[in-house]
C-alpha positions as a Markdown table, in Angstrom:
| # | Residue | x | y | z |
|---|---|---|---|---|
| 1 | Unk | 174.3 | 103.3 | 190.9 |
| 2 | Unk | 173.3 | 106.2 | 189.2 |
| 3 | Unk | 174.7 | 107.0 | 185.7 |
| 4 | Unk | 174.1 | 103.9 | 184.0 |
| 5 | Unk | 172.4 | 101.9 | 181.6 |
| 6 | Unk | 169.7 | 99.7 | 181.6 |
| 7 | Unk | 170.5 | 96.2 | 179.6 |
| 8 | Unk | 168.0 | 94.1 | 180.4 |
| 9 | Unk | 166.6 | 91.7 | 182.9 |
| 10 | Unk | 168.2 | 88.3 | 184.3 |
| 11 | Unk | 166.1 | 85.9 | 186.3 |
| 12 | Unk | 164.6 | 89.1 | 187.2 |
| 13 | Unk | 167.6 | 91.0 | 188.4 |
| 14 | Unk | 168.1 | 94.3 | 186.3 |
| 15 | Unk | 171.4 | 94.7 | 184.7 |
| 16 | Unk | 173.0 | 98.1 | 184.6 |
| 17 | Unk | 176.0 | 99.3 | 182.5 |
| 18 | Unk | 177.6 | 102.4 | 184.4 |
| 19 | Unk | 179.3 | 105.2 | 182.0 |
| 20 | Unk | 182.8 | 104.2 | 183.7 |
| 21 | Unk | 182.6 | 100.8 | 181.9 |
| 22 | Unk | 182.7 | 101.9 | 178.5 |
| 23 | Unk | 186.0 | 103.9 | 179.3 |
| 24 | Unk | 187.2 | 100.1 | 181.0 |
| 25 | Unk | 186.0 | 98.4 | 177.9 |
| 26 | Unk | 187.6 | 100.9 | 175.1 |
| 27 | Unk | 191.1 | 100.4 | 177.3 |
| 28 | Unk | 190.5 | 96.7 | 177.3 |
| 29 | Unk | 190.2 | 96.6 | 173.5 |
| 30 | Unk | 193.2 | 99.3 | 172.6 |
| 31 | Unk | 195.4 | 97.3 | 175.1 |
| 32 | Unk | 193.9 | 93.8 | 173.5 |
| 33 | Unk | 194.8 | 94.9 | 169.9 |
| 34 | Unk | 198.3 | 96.3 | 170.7 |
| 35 | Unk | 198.8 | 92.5 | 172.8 |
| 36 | Unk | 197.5 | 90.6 | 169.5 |
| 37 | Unk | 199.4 | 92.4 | 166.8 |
| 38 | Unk | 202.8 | 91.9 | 168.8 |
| 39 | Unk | 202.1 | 88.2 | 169.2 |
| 40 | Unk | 200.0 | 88.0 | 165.9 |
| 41 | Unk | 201.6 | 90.3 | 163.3 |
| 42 | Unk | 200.0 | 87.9 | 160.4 |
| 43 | Unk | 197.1 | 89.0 | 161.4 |
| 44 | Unk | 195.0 | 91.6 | 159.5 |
| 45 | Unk | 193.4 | 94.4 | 160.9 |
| 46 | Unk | 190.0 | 93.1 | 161.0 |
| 47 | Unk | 190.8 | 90.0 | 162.8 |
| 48 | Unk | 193.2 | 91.6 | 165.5 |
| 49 | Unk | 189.9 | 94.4 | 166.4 |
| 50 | Unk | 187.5 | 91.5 | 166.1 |
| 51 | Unk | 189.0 | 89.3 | 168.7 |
| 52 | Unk | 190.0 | 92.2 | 171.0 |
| 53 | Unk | 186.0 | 93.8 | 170.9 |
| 54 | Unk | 184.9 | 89.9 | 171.4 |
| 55 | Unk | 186.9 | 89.4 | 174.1 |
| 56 | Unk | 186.1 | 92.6 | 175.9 |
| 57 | Unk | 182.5 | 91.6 | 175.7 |
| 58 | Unk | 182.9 | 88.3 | 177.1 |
| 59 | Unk | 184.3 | 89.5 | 179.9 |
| 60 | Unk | 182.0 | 92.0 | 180.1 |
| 61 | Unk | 180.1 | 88.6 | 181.0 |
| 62 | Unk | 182.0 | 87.0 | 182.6 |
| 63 | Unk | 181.7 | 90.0 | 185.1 |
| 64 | Unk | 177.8 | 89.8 | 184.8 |
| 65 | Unk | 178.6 | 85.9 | 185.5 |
| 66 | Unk | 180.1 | 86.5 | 189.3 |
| 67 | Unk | 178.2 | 89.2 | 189.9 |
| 68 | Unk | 174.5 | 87.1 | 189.2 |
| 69 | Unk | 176.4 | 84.5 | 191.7 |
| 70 | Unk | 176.4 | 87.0 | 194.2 |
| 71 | Unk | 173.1 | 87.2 | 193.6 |
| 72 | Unk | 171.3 | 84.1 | 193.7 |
| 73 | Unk | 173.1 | 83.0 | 196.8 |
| 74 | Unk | 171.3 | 86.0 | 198.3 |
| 75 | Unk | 168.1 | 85.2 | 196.7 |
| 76 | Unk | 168.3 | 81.8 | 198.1 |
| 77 | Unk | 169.2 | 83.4 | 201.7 |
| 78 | Unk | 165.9 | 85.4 | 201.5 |
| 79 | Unk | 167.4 | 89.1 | 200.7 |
| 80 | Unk | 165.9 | 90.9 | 197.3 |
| 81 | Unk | 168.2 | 91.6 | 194.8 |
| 82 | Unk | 167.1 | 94.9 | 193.1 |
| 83 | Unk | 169.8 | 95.3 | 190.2 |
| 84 | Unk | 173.3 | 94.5 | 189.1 |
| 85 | Unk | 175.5 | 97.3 | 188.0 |
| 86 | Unk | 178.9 | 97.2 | 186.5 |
| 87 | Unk | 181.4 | 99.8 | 186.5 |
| 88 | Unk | 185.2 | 100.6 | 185.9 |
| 89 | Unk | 186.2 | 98.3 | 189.1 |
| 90 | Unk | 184.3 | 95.5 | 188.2 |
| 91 | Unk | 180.2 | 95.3 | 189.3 |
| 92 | Unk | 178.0 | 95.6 | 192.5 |
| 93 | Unk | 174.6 | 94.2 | 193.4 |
| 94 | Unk | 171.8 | 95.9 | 195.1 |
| 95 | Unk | 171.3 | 93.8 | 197.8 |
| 96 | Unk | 168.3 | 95.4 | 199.6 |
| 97 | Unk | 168.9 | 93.6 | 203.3 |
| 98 | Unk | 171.7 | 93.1 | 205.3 |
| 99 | Unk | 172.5 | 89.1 | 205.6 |
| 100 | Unk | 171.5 | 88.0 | 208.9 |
| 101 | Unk | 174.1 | 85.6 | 209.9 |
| 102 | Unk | 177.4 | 85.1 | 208.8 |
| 103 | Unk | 176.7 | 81.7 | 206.8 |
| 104 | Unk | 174.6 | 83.8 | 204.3 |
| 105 | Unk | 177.2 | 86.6 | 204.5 |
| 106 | Unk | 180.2 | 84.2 | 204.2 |
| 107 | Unk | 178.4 | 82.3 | 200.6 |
| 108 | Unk | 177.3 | 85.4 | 199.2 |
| 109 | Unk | 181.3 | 86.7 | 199.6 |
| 110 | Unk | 183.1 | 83.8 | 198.5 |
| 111 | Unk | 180.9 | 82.7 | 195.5 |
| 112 | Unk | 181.7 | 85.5 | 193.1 |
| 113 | Unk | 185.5 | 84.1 | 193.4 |
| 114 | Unk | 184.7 | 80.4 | 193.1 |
| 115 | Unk | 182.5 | 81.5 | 189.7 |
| 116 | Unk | 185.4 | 83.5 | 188.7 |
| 117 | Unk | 187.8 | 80.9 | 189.2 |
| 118 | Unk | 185.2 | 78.5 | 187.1 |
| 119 | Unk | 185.2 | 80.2 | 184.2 |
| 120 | Unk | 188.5 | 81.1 | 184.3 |
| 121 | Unk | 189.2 | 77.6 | 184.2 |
| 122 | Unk | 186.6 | 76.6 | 181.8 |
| 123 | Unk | 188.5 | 78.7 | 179.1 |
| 124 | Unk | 192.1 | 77.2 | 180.0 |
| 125 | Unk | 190.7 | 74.0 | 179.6 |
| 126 | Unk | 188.7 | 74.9 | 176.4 |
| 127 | Unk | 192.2 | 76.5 | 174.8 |
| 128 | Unk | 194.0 | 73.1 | 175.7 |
| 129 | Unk | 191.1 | 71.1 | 174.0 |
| 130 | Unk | 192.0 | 73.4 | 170.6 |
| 131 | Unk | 195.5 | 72.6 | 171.1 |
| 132 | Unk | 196.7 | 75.2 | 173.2 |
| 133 | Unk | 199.8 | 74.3 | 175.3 |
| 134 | Unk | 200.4 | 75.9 | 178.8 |
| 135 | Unk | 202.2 | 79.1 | 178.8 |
| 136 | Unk | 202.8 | 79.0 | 175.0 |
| 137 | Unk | 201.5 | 81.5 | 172.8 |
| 138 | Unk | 198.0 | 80.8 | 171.7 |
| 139 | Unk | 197.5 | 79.9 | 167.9 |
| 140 | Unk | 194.5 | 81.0 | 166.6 |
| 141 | Unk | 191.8 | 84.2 | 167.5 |
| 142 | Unk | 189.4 | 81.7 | 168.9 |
| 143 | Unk | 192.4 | 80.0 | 170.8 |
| 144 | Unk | 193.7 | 83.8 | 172.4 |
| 145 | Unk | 190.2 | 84.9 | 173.4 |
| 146 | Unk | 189.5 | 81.5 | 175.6 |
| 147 | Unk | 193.7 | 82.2 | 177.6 |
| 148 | Unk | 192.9 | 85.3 | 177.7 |
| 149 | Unk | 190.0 | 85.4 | 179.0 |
| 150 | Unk | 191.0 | 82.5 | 181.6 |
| 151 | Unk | 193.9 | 84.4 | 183.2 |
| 152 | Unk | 192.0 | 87.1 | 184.0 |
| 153 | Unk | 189.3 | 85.3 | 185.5 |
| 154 | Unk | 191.7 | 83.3 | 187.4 |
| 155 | Unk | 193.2 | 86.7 | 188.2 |
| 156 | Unk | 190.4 | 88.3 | 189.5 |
| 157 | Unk | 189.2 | 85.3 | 191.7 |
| 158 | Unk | 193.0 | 85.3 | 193.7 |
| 159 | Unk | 192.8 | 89.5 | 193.3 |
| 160 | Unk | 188.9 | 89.7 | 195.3 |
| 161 | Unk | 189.8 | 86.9 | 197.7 |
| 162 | Unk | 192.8 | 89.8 | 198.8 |
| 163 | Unk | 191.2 | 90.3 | 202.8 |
| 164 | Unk | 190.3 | 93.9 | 202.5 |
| 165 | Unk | 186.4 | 95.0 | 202.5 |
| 166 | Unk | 184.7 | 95.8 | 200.2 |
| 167 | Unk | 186.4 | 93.3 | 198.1 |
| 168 | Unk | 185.1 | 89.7 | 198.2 |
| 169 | Unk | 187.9 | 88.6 | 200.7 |
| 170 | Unk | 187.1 | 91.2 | 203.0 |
| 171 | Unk | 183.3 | 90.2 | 203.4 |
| 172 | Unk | 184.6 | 86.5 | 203.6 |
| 173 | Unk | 186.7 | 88.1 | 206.4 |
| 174 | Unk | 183.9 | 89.9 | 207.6 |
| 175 | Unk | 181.7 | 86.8 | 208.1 |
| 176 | Unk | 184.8 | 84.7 | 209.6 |
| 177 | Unk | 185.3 | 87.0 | 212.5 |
| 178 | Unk | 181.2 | 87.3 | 212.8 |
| 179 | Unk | 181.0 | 83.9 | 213.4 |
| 180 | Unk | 184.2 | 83.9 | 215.9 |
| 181 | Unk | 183.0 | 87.0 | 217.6 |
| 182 | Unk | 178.9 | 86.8 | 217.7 |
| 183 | Unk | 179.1 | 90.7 | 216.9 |
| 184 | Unk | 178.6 | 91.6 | 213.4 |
| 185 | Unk | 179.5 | 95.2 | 213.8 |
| 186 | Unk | 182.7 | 94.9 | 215.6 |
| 187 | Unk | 183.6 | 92.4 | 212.5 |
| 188 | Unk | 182.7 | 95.0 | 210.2 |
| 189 | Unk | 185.1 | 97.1 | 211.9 |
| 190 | Unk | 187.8 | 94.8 | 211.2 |
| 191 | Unk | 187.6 | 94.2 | 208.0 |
| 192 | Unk | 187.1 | 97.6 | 206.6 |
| 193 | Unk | 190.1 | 98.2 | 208.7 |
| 194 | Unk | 191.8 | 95.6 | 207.1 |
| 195 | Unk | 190.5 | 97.2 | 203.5 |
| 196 | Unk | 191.9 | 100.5 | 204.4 |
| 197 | Unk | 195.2 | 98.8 | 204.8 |
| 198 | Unk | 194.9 | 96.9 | 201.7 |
| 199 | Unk | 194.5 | 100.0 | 200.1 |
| 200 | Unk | 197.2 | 102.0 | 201.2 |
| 201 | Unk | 199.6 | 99.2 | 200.6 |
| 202 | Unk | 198.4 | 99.2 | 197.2 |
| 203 | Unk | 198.8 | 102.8 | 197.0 |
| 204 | Unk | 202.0 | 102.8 | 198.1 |
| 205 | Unk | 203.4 | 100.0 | 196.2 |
| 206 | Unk | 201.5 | 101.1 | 193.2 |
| 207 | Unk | 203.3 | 104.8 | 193.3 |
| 208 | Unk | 206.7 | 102.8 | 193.6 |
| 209 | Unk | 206.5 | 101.2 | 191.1 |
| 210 | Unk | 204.9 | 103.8 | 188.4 |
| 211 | Unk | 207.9 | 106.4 | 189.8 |
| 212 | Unk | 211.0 | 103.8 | 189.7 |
| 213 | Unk | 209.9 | 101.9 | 186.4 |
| 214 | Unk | 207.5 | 104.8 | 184.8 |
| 215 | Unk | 205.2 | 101.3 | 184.3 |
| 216 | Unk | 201.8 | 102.4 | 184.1 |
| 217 | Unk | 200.6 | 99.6 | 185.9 |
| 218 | Unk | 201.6 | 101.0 | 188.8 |
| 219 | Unk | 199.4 | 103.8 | 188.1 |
| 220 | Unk | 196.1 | 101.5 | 188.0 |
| 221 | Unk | 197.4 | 99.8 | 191.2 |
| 222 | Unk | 197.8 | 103.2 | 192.7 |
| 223 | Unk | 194.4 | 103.8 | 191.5 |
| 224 | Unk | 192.6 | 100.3 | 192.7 |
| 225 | Unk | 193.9 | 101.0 | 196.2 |
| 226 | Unk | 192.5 | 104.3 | 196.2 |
| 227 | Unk | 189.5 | 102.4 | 195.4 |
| 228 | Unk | 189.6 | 99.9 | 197.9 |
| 229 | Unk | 190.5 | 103.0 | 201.0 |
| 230 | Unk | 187.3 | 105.3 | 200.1 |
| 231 | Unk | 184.8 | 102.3 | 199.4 |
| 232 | Unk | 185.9 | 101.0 | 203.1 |
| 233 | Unk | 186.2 | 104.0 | 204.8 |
| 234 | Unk | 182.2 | 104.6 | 203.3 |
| 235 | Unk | 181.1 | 101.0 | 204.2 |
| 236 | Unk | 182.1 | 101.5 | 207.9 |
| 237 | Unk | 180.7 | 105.3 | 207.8 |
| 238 | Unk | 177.8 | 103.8 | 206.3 |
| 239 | Unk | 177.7 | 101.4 | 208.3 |
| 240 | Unk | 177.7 | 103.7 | 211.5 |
| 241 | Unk | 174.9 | 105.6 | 210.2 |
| 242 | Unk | 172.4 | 102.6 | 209.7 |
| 243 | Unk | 173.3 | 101.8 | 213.7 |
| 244 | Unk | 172.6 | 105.7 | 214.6 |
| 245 | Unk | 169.1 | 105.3 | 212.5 |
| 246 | Unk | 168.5 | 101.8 | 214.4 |
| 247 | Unk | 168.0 | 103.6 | 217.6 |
| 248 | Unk | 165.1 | 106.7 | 216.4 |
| 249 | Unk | 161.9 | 105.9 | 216.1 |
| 250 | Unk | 159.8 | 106.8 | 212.9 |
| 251 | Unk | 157.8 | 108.3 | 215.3 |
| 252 | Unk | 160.4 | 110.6 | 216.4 |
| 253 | Unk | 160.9 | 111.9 | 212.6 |
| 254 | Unk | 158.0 | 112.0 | 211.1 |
| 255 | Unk | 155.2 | 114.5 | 209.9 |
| 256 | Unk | 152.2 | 114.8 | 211.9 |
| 257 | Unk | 150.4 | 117.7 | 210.3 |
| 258 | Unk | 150.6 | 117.2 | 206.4 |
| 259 | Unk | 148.7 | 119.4 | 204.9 |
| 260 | Unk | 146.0 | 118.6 | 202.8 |
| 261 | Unk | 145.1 | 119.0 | 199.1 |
| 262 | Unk | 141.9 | 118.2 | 197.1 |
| 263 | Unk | 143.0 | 115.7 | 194.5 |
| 264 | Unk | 140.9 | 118.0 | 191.7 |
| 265 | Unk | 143.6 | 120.3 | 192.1 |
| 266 | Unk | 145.5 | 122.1 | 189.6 |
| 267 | Unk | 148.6 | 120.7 | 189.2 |
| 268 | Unk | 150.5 | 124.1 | 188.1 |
| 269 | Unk | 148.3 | 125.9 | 190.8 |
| 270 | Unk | 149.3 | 123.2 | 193.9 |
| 271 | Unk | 153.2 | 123.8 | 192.8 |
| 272 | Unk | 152.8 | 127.4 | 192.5 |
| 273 | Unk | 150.5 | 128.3 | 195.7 |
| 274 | Unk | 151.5 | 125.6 | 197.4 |
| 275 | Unk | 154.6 | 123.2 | 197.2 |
| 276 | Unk | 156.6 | 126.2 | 195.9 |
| 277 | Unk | 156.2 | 128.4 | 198.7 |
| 278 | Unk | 156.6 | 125.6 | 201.9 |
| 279 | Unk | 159.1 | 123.5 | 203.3 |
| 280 | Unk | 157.0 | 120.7 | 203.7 |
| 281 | Unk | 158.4 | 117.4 | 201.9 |
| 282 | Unk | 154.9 | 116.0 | 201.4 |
| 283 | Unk | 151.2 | 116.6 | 200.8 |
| 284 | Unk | 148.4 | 114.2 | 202.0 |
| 285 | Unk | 145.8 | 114.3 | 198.7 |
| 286 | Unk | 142.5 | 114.2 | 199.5 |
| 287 | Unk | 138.7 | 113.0 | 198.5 |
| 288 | Unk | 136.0 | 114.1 | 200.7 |
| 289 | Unk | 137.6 | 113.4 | 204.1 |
| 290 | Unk | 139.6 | 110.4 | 203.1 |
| 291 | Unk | 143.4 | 110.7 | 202.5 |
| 292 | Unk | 143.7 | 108.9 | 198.8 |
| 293 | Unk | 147.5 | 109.2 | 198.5 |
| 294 | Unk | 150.5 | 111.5 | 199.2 |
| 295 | Unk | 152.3 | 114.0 | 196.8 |
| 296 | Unk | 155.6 | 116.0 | 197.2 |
| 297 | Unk | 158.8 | 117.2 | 194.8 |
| 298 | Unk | 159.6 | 113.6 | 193.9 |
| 299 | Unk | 156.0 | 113.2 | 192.6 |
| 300 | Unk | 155.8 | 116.3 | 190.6 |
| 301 | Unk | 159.3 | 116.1 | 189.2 |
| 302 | Unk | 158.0 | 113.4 | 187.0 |
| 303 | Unk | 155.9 | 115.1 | 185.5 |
| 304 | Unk | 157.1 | 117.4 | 182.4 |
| 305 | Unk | 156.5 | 121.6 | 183.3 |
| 306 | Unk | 154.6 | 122.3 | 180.2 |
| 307 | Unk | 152.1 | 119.6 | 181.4 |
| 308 | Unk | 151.6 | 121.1 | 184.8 |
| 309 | Unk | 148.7 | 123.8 | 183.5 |
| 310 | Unk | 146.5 | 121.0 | 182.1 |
| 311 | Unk | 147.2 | 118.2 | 184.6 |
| 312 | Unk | 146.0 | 117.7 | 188.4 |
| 313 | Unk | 147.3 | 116.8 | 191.5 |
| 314 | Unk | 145.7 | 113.2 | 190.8 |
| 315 | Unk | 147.6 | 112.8 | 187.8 |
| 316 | Unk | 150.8 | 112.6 | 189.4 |
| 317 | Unk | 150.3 | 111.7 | 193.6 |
| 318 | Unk | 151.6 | 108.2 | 194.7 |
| 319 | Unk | 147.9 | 106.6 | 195.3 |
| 320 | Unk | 148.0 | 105.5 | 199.3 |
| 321 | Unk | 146.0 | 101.8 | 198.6 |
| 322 | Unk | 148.9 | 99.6 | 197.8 |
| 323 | Unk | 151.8 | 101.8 | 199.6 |
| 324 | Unk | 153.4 | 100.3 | 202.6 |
| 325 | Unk | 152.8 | 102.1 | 205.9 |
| 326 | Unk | 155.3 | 101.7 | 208.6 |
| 327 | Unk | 154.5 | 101.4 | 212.4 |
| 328 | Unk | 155.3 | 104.9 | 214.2 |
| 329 | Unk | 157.5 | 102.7 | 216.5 |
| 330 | Unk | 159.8 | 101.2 | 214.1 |
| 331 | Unk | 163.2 | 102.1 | 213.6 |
| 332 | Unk | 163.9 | 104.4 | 211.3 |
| 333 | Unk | 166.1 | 102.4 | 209.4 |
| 334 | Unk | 163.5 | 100.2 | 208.5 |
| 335 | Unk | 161.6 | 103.0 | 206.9 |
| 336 | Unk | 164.4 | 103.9 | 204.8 |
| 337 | Unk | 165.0 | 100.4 | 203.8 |
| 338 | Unk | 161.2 | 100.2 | 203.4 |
| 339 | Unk | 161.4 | 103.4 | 200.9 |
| 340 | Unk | 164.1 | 102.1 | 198.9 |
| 341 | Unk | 162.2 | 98.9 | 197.9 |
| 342 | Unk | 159.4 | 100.8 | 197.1 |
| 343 | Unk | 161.2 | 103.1 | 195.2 |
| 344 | Unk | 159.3 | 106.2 | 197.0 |
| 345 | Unk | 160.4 | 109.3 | 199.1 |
| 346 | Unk | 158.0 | 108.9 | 201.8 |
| 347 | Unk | 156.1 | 106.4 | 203.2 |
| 348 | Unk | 152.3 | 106.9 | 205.5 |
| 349 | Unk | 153.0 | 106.3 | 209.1 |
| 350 | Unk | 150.2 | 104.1 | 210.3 |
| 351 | Unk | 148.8 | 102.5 | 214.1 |
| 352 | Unk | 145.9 | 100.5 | 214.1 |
| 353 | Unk | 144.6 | 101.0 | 210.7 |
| 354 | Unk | 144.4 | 105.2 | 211.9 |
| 355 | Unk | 147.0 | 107.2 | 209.5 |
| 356 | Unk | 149.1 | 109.1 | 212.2 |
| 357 | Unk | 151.7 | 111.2 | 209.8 |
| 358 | Unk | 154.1 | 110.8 | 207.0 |
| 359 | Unk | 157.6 | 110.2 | 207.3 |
| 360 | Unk | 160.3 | 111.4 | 204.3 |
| 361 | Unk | 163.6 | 111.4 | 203.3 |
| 362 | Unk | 164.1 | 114.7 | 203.5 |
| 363 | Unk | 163.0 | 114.4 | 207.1 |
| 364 | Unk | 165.6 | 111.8 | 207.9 |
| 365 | Unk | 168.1 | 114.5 | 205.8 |
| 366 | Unk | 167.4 | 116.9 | 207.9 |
| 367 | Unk | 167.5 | 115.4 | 211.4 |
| 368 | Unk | 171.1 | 113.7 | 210.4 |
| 369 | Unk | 172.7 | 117.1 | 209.2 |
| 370 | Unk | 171.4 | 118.6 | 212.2 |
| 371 | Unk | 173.3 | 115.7 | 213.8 |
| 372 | Unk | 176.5 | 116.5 | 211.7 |
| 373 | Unk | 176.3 | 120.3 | 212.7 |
| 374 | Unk | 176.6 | 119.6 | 216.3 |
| 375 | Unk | 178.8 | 116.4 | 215.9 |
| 376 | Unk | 177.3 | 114.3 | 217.8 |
């Protein structure tokens, strides 16, 4: 997601901290201090805003926890996990393939709820082993951060297992009716269905309850369904798309006449003269009469402006030797899927060692708005 910051690496999986979270994590800890003080009001200050910001980072973790579940059980399937990013709703990985059965799809779903659930009971069971009896008060900071931090893990194992894509229960649904059915996208169908449901039910309940009780919970239920309807409706459009970009060819998309520039170039001179004034989404960079790489507006927006005069265009072109090229008869899906593991905008299109064209994302843009504008 975009918006976010990097934290780090674990087991090689980048960890991402969207802006939304720190608005989720400051209404964690006001709501956490305001809890502590009723039940605690011995308690100073200092130790009331110490347990609440400690207990919003751990499960800021704890979040991390189910989320890195998600992701090993996809490592262990075979599918690359690019990053992890959490947000106001909780977290999603960048998976960067579809599963391609529904066992993988069904353990990668229902493992973020049975790590949830884990921890969730780990903390119970640590509070009881400081003395904590069962749905007593808790004593003592340490003794508050473990119950509360179990009953909401608890809380949001039961609340992703709910049937509705794209929570957990809804890809667990998902892979059940796969199985059943053989079809994977008719299953998909059914459980975003089932999400958009889910979500309106939540909507409606949620507005219910904030209008006949002015609770404010019913506000962030309202909110979560809301959620839950857009992120399904989105999956199955999504979803749609990748079939509709299953059946074109790369050859049917891509650039055959790229044209050419000398990678001596000046860079300011090239933008100006050149990538300014077309409508062409790459350049094939040149040595001689070999093709050495490929440059376009990705390429250049790297670069800073006041650089441009004193750079050239082999400062800044993606160097062809080490790119992937794609098969002019693969699906174009493939080459987008291809171009986001890369982390490029376009990608050589290649047939027996001979370079045949390039094809871009702006390409693919183009050929799916046309698409839109005559709704088909």
């Amino acid at each position: 997601m975009r918006h976010s910051v990097r934290l780090g690496r674990i087991a090689g999986v980048e960890i991402g901290l969207h802006y939304s979270w720190l608005l989720i994590a400051g209404i964690i800890a006001f709501s956490l201090t305001s809890q502590f003080r009723q039940l605690h009001p011995d308690w100073t200050d200092g130790v009331v805003w110490a347990t609440a910001i400690l207990t919003a980072i751990l499960f800021f973790a704890a979040l991390v926890a189910h989320e890195m579940s998600h992701s090993l059980v996809a490592r262990s399937q075979g599918l690359p996990v690019r990053s992890i990013t959490l947000f106001a709703l909780g977290g999603v990985a960048q998976i960067e393939k579809e599963p391609p059965h529904a066992k993988s799809e069904f353990w990668m779903a229902i493992v973020g709820p049975i790590a949830s659930a884990a921890i969730g009971a780990a903390c119970l069971g640590a509070a009881h082993g400081l003395g904590w009896l069962s749905f007593s008060p808790p004593d003592t900071p340490a003794m508050s951060i473990l119950v509360w931090l179990g009953y909401i893990n608890l809380s949001l194992a039961a609340f992703n297992m709910i049937p509705g894509f794209p929570l957990d229960g809804g890809r667990v649904l998902h892979a059940i009716v796969w199985w059943i059915t053989g079809d994977a996208r008719r299953s998909l169908r059914i459980a975003t269905q089932s999400g958009r449901i889910v979500g309106g039910l939540l909507i409606l309940f949620g507005l219910f309850q904030f209008f006949t009780g002015g609770n404010s919970n019913g506000a962030w239920l309202a909110f979560i369904g809301w959620f839950i309807l857009d992120a399904a409706g989105s999956t199955y459009a999504q979803a749609q798309l990748a079939d509709t970009l299953r059946t074109v060819r790369v050859r049917d998309l891509m650039v055959r006449d790229c044209p050419a520039i000398d990678l001596r170039s000046n860079l300011r001179e090239f933008i100006e003269q050149h990538l300014a004034r077309s409508a062409r989404p790459c350049f094939l960079v040149t040595e001689g009469d070999s093709v050495v790489g490929l440059i376009g507006p990705g390429e250049v927006g790297a670069m800073p402006r006041n650089q441009w005069p004193y750079r050239t265009v082999s400062d800044v072109m993606r160097p062809l030797e080490g790119m992937h090229a794609i098969h002019p008869d693969s699906p174009v899906a493939d080459a987008l899927e291809e171009m986001g593991r890369e982390r490029v905008n376009q990608l050589p299109v290649a047939s027996n060692g001979h370079l045949e064209g390039v094809i871009s994302r702006a390409t693919v843009m183009g050929y799916l708005q046309t698409r839109s504008q005559l709704r088909v």
